[in-house]
C-alpha positions as CSV (number, residue, x, y, z in Angstrom):
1,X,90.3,-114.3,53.0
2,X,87.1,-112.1,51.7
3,X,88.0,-109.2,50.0
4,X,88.2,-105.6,51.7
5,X,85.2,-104.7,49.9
6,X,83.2,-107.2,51.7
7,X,83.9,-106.4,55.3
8,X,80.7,-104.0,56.1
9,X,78.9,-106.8,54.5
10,X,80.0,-108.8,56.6
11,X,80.0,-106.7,59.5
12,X,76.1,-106.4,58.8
13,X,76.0,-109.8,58.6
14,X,78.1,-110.6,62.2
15,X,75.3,-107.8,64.1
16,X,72.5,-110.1,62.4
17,X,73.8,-113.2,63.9
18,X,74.1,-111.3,67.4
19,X,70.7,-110.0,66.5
20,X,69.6,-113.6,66.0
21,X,71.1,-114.4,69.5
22,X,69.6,-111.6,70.9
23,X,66.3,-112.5,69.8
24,X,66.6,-116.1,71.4
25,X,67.5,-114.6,75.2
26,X,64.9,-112.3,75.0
27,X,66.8,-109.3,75.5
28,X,64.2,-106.9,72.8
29,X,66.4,-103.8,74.7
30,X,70.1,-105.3,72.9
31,X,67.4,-106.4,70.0
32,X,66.7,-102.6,69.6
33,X,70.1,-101.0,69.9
34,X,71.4,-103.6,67.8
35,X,69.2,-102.6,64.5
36,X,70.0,-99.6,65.3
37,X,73.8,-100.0,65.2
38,X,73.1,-101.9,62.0
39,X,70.9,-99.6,59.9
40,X,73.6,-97.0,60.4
41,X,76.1,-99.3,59.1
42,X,73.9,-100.2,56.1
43,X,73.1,-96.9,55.6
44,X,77.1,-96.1,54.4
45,X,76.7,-99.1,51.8
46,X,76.1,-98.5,48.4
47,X,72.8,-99.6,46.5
48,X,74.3,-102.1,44.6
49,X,76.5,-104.8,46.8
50,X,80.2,-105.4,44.9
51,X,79.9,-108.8,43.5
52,X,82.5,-110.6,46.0
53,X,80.0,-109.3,48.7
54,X,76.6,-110.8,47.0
55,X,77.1,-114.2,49.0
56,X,77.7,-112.3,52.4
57,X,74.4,-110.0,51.5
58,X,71.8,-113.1,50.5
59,X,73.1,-115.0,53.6
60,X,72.1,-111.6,55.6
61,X,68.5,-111.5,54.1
62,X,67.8,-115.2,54.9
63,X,68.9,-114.8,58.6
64,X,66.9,-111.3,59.0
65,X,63.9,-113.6,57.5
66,X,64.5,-115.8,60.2
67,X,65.4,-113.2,62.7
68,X,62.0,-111.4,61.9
69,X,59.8,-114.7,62.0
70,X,61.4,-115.2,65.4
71,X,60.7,-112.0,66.8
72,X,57.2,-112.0,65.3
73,X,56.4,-115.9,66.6
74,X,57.8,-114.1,70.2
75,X,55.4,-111.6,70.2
76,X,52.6,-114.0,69.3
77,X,52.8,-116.2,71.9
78,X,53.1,-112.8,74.3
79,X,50.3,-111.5,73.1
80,X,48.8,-115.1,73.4
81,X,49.8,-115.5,76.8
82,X,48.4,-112.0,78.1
83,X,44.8,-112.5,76.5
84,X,45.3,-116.0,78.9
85,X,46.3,-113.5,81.6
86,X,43.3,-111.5,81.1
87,X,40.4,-114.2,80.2
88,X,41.6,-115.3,84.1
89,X,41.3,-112.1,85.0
90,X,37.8,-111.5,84.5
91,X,37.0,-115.1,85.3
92,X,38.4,-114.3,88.9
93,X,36.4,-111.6,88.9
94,X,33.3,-113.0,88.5
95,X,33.8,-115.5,91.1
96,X,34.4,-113.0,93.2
97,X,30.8,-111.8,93.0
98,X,29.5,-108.0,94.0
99,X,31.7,-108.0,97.1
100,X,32.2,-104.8,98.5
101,X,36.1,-103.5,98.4
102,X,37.7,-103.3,101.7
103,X,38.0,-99.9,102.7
104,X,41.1,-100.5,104.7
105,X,40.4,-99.8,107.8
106,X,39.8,-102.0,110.6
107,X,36.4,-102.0,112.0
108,X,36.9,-104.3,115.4
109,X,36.1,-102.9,118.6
């Protein structure tokens, strides 16, 4: 049983490993209120961890390292994947040639 002076640490460390799940459905909305839950419990920590806690704390760093090279690789291939979007875009639009817009209204007789 870890000792009572680790239990915010690992409490941080429980909200990274949601974070981490987080991360992998998607959901940047729980992402966000997540860190935000967290830096307000790692804001009540001391700046040195208790030595029965140091385990708990370099566990947390590597998974936020992981966490944040997750998000980051997420957002690359977004970013990847809207310049796609775009380039077809414009492509579309210059098959499309110097046509005239319809003006939305229907000219029959």
């Amino acid at each position: 049983m870890p000792a009572p002076a680790a239990a915010p640490y690992l409490a941080v460390l429980s909200l990274t490993r949601c974070e981490r799940d987080l991360i992998a459905a998607g959901d940047w909305e729980g992402v966000a209120t997540l860190g935000a839950e967290r830096a307000q419990l790692v804001a009540t920590l001391p700046a040195e961890a208790p030595a029965e806690a140091r385990p708990i704390v370099d566990e947390t760093l590597a998974l936020m390292q992981v966490n944040l090279a997750n998000a980051v690789a997420t957002r690359d291939r977004t970013r990847a994947t809207l310049t796609h979007l775009a380039e077809g875009r414009r492509a579309m639009h210059a098959y499309a040639g110097t046509r005239q817009p319809a003006s939305g209204v229907d000219t029959r007789s």
